[in-house]
Every structure is written in C-alpha cells, then in structure tokens.
N, C-alpha and C positions, 0 to 999 in steps of 0.2 A: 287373700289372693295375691295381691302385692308384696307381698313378704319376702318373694323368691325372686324378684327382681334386684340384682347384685350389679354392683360397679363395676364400669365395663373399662374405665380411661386411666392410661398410666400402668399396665402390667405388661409384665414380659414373662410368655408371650402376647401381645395383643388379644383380645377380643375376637373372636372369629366371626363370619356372617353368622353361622347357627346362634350364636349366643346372642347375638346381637337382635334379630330375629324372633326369638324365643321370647327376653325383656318386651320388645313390642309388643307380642301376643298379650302377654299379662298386662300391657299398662291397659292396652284396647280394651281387655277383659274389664279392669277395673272402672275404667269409665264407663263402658256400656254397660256392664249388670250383667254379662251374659259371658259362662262358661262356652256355651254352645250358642250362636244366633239362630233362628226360626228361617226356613225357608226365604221369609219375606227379608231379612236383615242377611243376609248370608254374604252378599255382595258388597255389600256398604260396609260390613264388619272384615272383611278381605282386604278392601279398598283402605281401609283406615289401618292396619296392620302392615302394607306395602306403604303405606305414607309414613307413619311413622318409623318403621325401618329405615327408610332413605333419610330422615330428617337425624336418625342416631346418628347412622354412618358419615352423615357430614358435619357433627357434631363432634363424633368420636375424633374424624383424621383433624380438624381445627383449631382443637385445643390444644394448647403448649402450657407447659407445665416447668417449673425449676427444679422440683423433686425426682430424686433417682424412681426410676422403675421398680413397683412393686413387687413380687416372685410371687407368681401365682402356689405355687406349692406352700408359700412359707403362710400364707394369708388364709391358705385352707388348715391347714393346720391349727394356728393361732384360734381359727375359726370352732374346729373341734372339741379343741381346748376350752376354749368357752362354754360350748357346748356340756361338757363335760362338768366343769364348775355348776352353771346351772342346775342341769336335769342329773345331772349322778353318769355312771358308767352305763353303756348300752351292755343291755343283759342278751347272750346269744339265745 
C-alpha cells in the first residue's frame, strides 16, 4: 500500500496539492488497515487525511535544501529505466 507514496520536496515543478494529498491518503491508509473505512470510521479516517495533509504541506514549504532541484521528468524516467532493468520490457 505504501509503495506509491513518492518524494514530494526538492522538484521542479513543486509538488502539487493533489500529490500531496494523494501521499496522505496512502500513509492514513497504511496505518489504519483500511483501504475503505466502515461507516463508523469514515470521519476520523477523513479527519486524519486533512491532518496529515496540512502537516506535509508545512513540511514540504519548511524545508531548505543546498541541492539543485530535481526535474521531475528526468527522475520518472531514471525511474522507468529501472523498472525496465528489473521486471524486462512492458509487453503491449
């Protein structure tokens, strides 16, 4: 479930709210156990999703860094490339 939660600080261009956003869901996911909460947890797994989002975002603008900005295109890439290494070529 965690897996898909990717680094957010230090690219150009920044981080968007959705991205940002999205990471939340999954860490909230990964602590609570729950893809989907139950009626009963619906509110407190909302609430804890809008919490940790504001805690990224004041996380994210905070940090200072001395490394040039990473290019998000070059790092998906590099990323593919990996991918590729590992699992073989996507077969269409």
């Amino acid at each position: 479930m965690c897996r898909n939660i990717k680094t957010l600080f230090n690219f150009d261009p920044p981080a968007t709210e959705d991205e940002i956003q999205a990471a939340s869901l999954q860490f909230v996911r990964k602590l609570s156990g729950f893809t989907q909460p139950s009626k009963a947890n619906e509110a407190a797994f909302q609430l804890a999703v809008q919490e940790v989002t504001a805690a990224a975002e004041k996380l994210l603008s905070t940090l200072v860094t001395n490394s040039p900005q990473r290019d998000r295109k070059i790092e998906i890439e590099r990323a593919r490339i990996r991918s590729v290494k590992r699992f073989g070529p996507r077969e269409s």
